[in-house]
N, C-alpha and C positions, 0 to 999 in steps of 0.2 A: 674241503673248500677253504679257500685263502678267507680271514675277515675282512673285511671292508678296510680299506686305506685310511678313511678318514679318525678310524678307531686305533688302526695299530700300524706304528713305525717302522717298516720295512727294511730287511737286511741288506738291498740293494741299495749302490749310491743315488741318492738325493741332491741333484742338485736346485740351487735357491732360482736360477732364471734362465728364461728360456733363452732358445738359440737367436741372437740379437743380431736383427734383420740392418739396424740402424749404423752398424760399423761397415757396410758398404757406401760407395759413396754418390754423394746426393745427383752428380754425374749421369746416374744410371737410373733415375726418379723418371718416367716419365711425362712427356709434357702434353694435357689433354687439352681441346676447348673448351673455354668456361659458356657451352651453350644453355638456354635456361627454357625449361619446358616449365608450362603455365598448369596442364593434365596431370591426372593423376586418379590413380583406383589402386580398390585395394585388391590380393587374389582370395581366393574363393576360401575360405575359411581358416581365413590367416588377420596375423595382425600387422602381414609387409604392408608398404604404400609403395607399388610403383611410380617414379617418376618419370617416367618417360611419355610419351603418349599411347595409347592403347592399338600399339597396331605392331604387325610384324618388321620387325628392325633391319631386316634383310631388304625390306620395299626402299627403303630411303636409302643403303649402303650401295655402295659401286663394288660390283663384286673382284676378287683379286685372284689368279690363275690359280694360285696356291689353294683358297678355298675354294672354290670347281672342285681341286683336285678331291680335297676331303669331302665335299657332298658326293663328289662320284663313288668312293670308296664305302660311301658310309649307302648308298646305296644297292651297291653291290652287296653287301654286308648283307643287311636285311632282306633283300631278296634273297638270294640263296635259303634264306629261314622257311619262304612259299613254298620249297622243294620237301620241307622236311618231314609231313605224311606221307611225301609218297616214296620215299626213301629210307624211312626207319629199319633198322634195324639192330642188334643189342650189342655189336662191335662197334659202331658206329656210335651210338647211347656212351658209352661207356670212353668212349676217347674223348668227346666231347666234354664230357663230366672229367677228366683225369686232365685235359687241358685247361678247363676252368678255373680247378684247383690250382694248377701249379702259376697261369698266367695271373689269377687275380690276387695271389698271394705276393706274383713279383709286383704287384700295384700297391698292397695296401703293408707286405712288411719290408721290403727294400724301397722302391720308390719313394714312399710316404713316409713311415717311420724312422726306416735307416735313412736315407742320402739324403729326404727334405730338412729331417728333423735332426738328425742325427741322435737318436732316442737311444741307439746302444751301437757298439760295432761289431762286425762282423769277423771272424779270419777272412783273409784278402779272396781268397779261390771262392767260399760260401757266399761271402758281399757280389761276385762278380756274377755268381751261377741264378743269385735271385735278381738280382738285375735284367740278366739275360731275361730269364722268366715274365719279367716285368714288360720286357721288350716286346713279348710276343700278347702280348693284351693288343696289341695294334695302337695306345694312346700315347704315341710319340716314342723317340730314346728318352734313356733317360735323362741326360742334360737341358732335353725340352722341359719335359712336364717338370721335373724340379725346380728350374725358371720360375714357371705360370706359377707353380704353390705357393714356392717362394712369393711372388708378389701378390697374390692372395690374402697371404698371412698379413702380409707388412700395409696394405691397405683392404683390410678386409670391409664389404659393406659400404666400399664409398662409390667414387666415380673412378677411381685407379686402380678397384678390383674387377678380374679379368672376367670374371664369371657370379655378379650377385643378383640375387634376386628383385633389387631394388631397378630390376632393367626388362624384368620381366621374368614369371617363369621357365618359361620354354626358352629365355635367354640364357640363364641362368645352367639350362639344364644341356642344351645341345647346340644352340645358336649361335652360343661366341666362336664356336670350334672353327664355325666357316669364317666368320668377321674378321678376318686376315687382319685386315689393315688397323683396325683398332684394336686386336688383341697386338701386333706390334708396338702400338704407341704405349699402351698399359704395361706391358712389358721392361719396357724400358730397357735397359745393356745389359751385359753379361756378369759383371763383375760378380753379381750376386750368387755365382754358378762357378766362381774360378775355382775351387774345392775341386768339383770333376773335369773341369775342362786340361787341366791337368794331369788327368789320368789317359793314359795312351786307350785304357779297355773302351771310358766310354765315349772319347775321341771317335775308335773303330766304330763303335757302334751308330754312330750319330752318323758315319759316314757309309755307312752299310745298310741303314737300318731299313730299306721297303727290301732288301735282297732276303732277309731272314725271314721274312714272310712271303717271298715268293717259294722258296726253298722248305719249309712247313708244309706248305698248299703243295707243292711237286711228293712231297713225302707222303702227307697224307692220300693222293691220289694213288701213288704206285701198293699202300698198302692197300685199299678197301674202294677204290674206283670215288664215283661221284658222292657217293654218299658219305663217306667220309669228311670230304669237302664240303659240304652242306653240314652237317651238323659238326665238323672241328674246326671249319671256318665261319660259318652260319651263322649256326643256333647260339654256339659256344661263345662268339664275340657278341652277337646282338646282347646275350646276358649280361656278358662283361662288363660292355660298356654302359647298360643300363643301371646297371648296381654302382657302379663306380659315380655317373651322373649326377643319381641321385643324391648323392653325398652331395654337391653341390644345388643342390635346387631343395629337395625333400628335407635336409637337416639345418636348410635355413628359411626354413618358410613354415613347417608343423614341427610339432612334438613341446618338448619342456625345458626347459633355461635352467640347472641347476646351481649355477655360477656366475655370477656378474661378471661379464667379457665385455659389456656395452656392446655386442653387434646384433645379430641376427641368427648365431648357430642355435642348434637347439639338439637334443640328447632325444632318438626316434630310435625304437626299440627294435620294430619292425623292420626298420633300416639296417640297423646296427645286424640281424640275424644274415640277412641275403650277404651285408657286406664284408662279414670277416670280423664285427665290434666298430666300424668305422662309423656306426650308424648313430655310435655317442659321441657325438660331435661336438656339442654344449663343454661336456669335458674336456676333449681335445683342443679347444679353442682357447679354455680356460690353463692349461696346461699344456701347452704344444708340444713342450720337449719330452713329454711323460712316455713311455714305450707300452704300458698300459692304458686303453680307453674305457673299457668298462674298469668302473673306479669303484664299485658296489661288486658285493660277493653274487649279487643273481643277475649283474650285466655282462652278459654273454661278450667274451671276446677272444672268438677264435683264433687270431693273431699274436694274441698275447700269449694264450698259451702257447705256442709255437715256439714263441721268443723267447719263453721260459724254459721250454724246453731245450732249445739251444745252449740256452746259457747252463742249464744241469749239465750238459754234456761236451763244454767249455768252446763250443763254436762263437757265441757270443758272447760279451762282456762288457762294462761303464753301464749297466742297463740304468737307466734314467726315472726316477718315480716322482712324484709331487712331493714335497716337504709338510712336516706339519703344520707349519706356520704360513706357507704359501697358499695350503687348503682353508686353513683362517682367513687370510686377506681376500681371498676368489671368493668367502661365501656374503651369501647376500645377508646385509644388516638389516635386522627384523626389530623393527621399537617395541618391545612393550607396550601392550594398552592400558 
């Protein structure tokens, strides 16, 4: 097993800071209202404070064609899961499991690491094929979701992040996804995405993208009938999307701070198993550009090996790690008593 980062200087390159959100321009900052809520509670064994008022965010919102559309998908989604006792069976089990892998992988090591962060890169064909993968988790193309992270990062925790806790749980965790209208104005323009917009692949894709999951859902049907579709469309997304969520909601509301970020993330162990290592978030937050998130030799991070693996076998390369002196500035200063 590798030792721990914080002990020994890594043969990969290091560089000193991260991927800097601030060299787009101010243009594309979005503009919110300064409304001011007087409420306030905390959640259920945490030390957030919601500011908002205690009630569901959707009752006060005017809803927008575009989220209908995602509550309807996101319904269909889980339903299909009600089919999956009376449908099991172990072809069916096992594509759903072989889709999982390879969809939640395009989320947490192309989407997130590669394209958001730019943590290492890829050979051009490898970058495009975990993209694709990425694609089929159902949570946007990729020039969306690299968007929303993007502006996550760059106001994490405030009133301009697109998905914090500080808006509520369940805001945090599935809510904003329908809040059309305000996840537009947090958004802000594109610029911050010119990187792939650029690129003709994820152009196609952005312009393609509900066809590849019609096109999935026709494949999975002609191979194994309904059941197929229930658990590799089903089961298999409701997980997806769950694990992925909770990286949003669960890793800034419980778990452990090992690094002064000043926000809200936090390093959830539990989290980090379901999600690939994404579930040490506390790190990631502190280190965004790092291509590694478990940062300790017993934080599990299935992702990272992968990307090591890669890079043994020269698909990947520039792999990205924290510096020693950048793991001194992140940690927190403890006075002597």
């Amino acid at each position: 097993m590798a030792p721990p980062l914080a002990s020994s200087p890594s043969k990969t390159r290091n560089p000193t800071k991260q991927l800097n959100h601030d060299k787009f321009s101010h243009d594309d900052e979005p503009k919110l209202s300064q409304e001011k809520d007087t409420k306030s509670y905390k959640i259920w064994l945490s030390n957030v404070v919601v500011k908002k008022p205690n009630k569901n965010k959707m009752e006060k919102k005017k809803w927008h064609v575009r989220g209908i559309r995602r509550l309807i998908v996101m319904i269909i989604v889980h339903g299909l899961t009600l089919f999956a006792p009376l449908t099991f069976n172990w072809g069916a089990f096992w594509v759903a499991v072989l889709l999982h892998v390879i969809s939640g992988l395009g989320i947490t090591l192309s989407f997130h690491r590669n394209l958001t962060h730019k943590s290492f890169t890829l050979v051009k064909w490898v970058e495009y094929l975990f993209a694709y993968f990425g694609s089929l988790a159902l949570q946007g193309d990729p020039i969306g979701w690299v968007r929303t992270h993007r502006y996550h990062h760059k106001f994490v925790d405030s009133e301009r992040d697109p998905h914090s806790p500080l808006e509520g749980f369940w805001y945090s965790h599935i809510y904003w996804i329908f809040d059309t209208t305000t996840l537009a104005r947090k958004r802000g323009g594109t610029s911050i995405v010119k990187d792939l917009e650029t690129q003709e692949f994820y152009k196609f894709m952005r312009s393609t993208y509900i066809l590849h999951h019609v096109a999935l859902t026709l494949l999975l049907y002609a191979l194994g009938g309904f059941s197929y579709v229930v658990w590799g469309m089903g089961v298999r997304l409701t997980c997806v999307f769950h694990t992925t969520f909770s990286v949003n909601s669960v890793c800034h509301v419980w778990g452990n701070q090992a690094w002064n970020t000043g926000d809200l993330s936090k390093n959830n162990w539990w989290a980090a198993i379901f999600t690939g290592g994404e579930g040490w978030h506390n790190n990631h937050h502190a280190f965004e550009y790092s291509a590694r998130h478990g940062l300790e030799w017993w934080q599990i991070d299935l992702t990272w090996y992968i990307i090591k693996f890669l890079e043994t076998i020269g698909l990947a390369k520039d792999v990205k790690l924290p510096t020693q002196a950048h793991l001194q500035r992140m940690a927190f200063n403890i006075e002597a008593s």
